[in-house]
N, C-alpha and C positions, 0 to 999 in steps of 0.2 A: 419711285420707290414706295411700298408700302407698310406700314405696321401691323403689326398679330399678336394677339398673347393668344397663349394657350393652358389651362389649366385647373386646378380644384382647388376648392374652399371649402368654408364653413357650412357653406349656402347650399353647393353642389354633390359634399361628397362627406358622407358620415366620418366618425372618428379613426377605425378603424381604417377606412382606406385612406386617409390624409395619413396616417400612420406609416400606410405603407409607401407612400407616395413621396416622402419626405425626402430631401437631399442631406448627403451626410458633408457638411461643411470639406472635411479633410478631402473630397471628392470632387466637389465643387468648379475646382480649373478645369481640372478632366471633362468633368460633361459639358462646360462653356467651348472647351476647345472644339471638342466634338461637336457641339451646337454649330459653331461658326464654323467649320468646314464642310457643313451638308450643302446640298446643294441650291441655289435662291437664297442661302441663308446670308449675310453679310453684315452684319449684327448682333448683338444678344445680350439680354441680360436675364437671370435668374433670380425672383424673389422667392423665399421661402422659411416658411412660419409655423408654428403649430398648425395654424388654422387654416394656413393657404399653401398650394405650391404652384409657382407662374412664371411663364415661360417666355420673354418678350423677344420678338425677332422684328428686323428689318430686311424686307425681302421683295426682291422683283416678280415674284407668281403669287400670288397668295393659295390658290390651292394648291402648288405643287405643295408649297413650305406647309401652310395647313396638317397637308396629309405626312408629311416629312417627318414636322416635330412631334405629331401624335404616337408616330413610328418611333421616334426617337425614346420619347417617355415609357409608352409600351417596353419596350426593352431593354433600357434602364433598370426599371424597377423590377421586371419581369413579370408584365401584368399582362393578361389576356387583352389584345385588342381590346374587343365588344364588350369586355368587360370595363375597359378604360376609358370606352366614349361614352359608356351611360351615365357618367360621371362628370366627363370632364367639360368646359364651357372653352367656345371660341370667339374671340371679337378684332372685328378687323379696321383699321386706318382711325376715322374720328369715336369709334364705339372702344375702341385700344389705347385711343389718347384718353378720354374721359374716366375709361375704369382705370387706368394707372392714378389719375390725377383726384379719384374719389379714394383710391384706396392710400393713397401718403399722407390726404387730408383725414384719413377715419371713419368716414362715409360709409366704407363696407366693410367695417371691422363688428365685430361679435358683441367688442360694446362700445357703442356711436361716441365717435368724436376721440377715441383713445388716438394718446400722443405716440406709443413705443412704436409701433408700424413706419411711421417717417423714416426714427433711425434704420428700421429694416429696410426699408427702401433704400435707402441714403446705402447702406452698409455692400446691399448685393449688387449698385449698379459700381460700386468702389470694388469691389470683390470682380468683376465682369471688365473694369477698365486694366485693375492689374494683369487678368490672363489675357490682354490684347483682343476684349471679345469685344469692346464698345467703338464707335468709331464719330463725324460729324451728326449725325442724326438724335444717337441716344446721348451724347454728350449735352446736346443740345433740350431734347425730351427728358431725360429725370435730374437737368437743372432747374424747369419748369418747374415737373411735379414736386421738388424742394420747396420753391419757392412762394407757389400757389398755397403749398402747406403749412406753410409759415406765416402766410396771409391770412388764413383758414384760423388759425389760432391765436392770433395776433390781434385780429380785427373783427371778430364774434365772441361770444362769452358759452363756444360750445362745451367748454370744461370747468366751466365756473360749477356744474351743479352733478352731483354725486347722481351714478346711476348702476352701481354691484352694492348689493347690501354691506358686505366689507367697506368697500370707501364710506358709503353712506355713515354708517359706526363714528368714524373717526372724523369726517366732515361736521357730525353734531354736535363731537366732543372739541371740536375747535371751535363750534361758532358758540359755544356755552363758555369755555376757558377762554377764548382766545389762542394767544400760544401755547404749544405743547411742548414746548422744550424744557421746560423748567416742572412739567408734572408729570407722575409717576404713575405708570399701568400694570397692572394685574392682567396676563392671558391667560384664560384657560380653558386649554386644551392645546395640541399639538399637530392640529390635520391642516390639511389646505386653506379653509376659512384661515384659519390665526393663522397661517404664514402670509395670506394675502391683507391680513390687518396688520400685520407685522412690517410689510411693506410698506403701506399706507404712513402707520406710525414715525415710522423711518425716517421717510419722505419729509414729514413734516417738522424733523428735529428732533423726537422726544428720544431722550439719554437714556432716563430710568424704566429700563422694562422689564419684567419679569416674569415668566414663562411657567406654566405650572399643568402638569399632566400625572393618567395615573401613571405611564410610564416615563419614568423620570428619564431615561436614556433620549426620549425622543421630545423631553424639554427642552434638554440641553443641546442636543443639535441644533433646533430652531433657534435655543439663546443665543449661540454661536455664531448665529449668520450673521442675527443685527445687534450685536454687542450687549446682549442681555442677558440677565442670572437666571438659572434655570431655580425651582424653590420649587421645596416636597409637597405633596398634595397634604400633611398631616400640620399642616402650617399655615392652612387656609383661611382661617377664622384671624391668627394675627395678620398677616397681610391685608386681609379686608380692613384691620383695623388703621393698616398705614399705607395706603394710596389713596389718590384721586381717581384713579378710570378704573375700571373692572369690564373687561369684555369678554363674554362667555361663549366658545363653541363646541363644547366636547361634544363626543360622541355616546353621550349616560343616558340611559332610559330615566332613569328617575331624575326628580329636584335633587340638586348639589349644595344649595345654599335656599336654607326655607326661612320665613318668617322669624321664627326663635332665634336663631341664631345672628340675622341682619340686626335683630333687638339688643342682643349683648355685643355685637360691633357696636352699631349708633350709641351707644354708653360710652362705648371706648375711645370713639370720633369726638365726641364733647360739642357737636355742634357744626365739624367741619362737612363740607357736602359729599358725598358720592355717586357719580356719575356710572351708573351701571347699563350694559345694554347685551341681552339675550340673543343672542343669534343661532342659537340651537335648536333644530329638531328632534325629539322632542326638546320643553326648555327644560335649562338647566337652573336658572331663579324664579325662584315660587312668586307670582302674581302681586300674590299679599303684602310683597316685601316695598310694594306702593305706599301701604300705608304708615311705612317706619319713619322717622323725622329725619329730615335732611337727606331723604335717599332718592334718586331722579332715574327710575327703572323705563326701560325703552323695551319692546322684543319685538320680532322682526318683523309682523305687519304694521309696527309703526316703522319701521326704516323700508317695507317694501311702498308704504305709501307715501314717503318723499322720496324713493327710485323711479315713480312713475310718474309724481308729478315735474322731476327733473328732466324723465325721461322725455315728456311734450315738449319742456323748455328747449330742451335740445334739438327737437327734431325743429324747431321754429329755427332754432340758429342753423340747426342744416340746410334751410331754404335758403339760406343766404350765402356760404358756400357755394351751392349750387352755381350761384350766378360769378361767384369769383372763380370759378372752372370752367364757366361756360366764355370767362373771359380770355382767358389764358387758352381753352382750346382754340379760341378763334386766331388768336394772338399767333401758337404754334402754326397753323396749317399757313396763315400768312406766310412765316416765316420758310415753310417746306416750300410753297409754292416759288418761293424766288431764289429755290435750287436749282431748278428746271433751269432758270437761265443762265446760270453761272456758266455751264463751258461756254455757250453762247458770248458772252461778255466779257468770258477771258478772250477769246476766240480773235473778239473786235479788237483789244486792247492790244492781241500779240499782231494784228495786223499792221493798223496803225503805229505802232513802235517800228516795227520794224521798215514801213514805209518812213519814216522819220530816221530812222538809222541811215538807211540808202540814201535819203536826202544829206545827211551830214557830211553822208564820206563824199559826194558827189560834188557839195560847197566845197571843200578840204579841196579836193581833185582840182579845182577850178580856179581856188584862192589860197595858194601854197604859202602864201605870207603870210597867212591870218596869225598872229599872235595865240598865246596861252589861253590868254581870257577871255581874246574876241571868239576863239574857237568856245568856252564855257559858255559865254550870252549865246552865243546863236542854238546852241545845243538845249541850254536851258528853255529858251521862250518857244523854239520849235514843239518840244514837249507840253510846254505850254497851250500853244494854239492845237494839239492833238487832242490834250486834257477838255479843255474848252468846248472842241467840237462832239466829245467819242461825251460828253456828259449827258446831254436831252436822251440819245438813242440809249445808253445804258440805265438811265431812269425808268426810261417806256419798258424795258425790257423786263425791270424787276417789277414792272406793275401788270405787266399782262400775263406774265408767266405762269403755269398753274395746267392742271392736266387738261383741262379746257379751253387752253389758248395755245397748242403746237401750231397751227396755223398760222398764227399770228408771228410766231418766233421765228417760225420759217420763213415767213417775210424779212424779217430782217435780216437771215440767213443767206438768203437772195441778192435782196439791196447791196450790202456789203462782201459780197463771192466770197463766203466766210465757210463752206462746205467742209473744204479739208483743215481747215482750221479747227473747226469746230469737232470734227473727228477726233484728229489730234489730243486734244484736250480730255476727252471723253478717255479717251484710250488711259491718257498721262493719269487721268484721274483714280479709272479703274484699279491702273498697277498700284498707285500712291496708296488707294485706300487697302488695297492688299496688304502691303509692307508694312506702310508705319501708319495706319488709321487710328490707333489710339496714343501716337506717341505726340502728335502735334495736333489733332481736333480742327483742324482746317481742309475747307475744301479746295485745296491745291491752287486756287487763284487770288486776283487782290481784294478778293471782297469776302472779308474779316468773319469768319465763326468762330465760336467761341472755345476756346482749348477743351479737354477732359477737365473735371474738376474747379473749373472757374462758378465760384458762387456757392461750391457746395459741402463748402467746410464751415463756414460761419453755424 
């Protein structure tokens, strides 16, 4: 079996065709169904994000599926072939393990090291297990990539330091206050910027916020999302007089708040501090308002130059991810490889059983008096001495396994005339994973994988 994503990003494919490219959640089953009944296909999961749409399969051709699911997306969306592969990016087996396991850690997100991605991950392989699209393989594959991610942020400090000028804003005004829960901000404006500082704010507890635009309708929206008062633009001058943070992004050609007027606030303040910070093109606080008492003005190439020196920090803690992905890939392929021998192993285990079966009825047959429980001990330890021998040969088995070692399997195959056995199995397996390959996450013998959703709810 191999793995494939297929798909477009940030990196690969401008705004406008990730736009178009996009899956519409309510659709979602639908195209998984579809996904998994192509043909080679026997897998899938679908992640998809503003910034990405990716297509993950498990499959026995890779170019057949390759060219399948490219097929597939093309007319989905109804995009032009040639127009969709100038775009779109394909990676196969350990290059499919690694880009899944960079992009749940944030490695290949828009801004390095962002935590919301995980959940998207976490969200579309739980979306792909409910339509029956996941089975042993990706059960197994985006428990990893959970888990790796988890490690990833857990065990680096790649989100310790602000890197969008928005965060950046509010990360200064917490390491100058401390907590924000208890102080009280000033927005203004009502675009993207203040919604995405709005979030921030959120994030970090603060209660009191208050939203201020020239059109008042589109304060009050914003106030509404994170439980804040929208306040009239003709109010501005008392407000300044009574908050701690002031963060400014309007969309105003001119200064909104100049020098004079910061001069008859700071009267009004008696002393207390405020934390103000410009994040407008042009800006919206006049320069000068530096030199008012008690006023701590910021504007944004002081926040784009601790974005960038975060931005280094982080890519250093990216190096170190790196190697907790490159451990976990190793970790995963180990783990495929000692697929290869399972029907093998079931194969021995159904022999031996049932050569052990034969021998039971055959004592029974021979020794019609045995008791209840002399017939139990003998049944038991015979399984025993089975257990005992069928252990060395199924250890080798899971060690040599691997697309590199059929050779070697087949010797074993041989040793023990395990042929149609082993058929058998194969076969058992195939129908299994058809029917119920995501209702039990096992690969049909006694040797344990891990269910759907084991490990990835925490």
């Amino acid at each position: 079996m191999h793995i494939l994503v297929a798909g477009v990003n940030h990196r690969t494919a401008p705004i406008d065709m990730r736009e178009q490219l996009d899956f519409d959640p309510a659709e979602l089953s639908r195209a998984l169904e579809q996904l998994r009944d192509t043909k080679s296909i026997f897998e899938t999961v679908i992640v998809s994000t503003c910034n990405r749409s990716e297509v993950y399969v498990v499959t026995d051709r890779l170019r057949t599926s390759s060219y399948f699911t490219t097929t597939f997306l093309a007319d989905w969306f109804g995009v032009e072939r040639e127009t969709l592969e100038s775009v779109l990016f394909i990676k196969e087996d350990d290059d499919a393990v690694d880009h899944l396991f960079r992009v749940a850690c944030g490695l290949d997100s828009m801004i390095l090291g962002e935590t919301q991605i995980l959940g998207q991950v976490r969200d579309g392989f739980f979306a792909a297990q409910e339509a029956n699209a996941t089975g042993t393989i990706f059960n197994q594959l985006f428990k990893d990539a959970v888990t790796v991610a988890k490690r990833a942020h857990s065990h680096t400090m790649i989100n310790d330091n602000a890197v969008s000028v928005s965060y950046a804003a509010v990360e200064l005004a917490r390491h100058i206050f401390g907590s924000l829960d208890q102080k009280s901000v000033l927005l203004m404006g009502a675009g993207e910027m203040s919604e995405l500082t709005a979030e921030h704010l959120s994030s970090q507890g603060t209660k009191a916020m208050m939203v201020m635009n020239r059109t008042y309708d589109r304060a009050q929206d914003l106030a509404n999302r994170f439980s804040g008062t929208a306040v009239d633009f003709s109010t501005l001058e008392e407000k300044l007089a009574a908050v701690d943070i002031v963060i400014s992004s309007t969309g105003a050609r001119d200064t909104i708040v100049d020098q004079t007027m910061m001069e008859r606030v700071s009267k009004q303040r008696k002393g207390r501090p405020l934390f103000m910070v410009d994040i407008a093109v042009p800006r919206d606080l006049d320069p000068a308002i530096h030199d008012c008492d008690d006023v701590f003005l910021y504007d944004i190439d002081d926040l784009q130059d601790i974005v960038a020196s975060n931005l280094e920090q982080r890519k250093a803690e990216a190096e170190k991810i790196d190697t907790l992905i490159d451990e976990q890939r190793v970790a995963f392929k180990q783990w495929m490889d000692t697929l290869d021998a399972v029907p093998v192993i079931a194969a021995m285990r159904q022999k031996a059983m049932d050569i052990q079966s034969e021998t039971m009825e055959s004592i029974e047959r021979k020794m019609p008096d045995l008791s209840k429980r002399e017939r139990k001990v003998l049944n038991k330890h015979t399984k025993s001495i089975v257990n005992q021998l069928l252990r060395e040969p199924i250890q080798k088995a899971k060690e040599i396994s691997g697309s590199s070692a059929d050779a070697q399997l087949q010797l074993i195959v041989d040793l023990f005339d395990i042929q149609e056995e082993v058929a058998e199995q194969k076969e058992r397996q195939r129908n299994h994973n058809d029917q119920h390959g995501t209702e039990t996450g096992q690969y049909r013998s006694d040797v344990y994988v891990p269910a759907a959703g084991d490990g990835m709810s925490s």
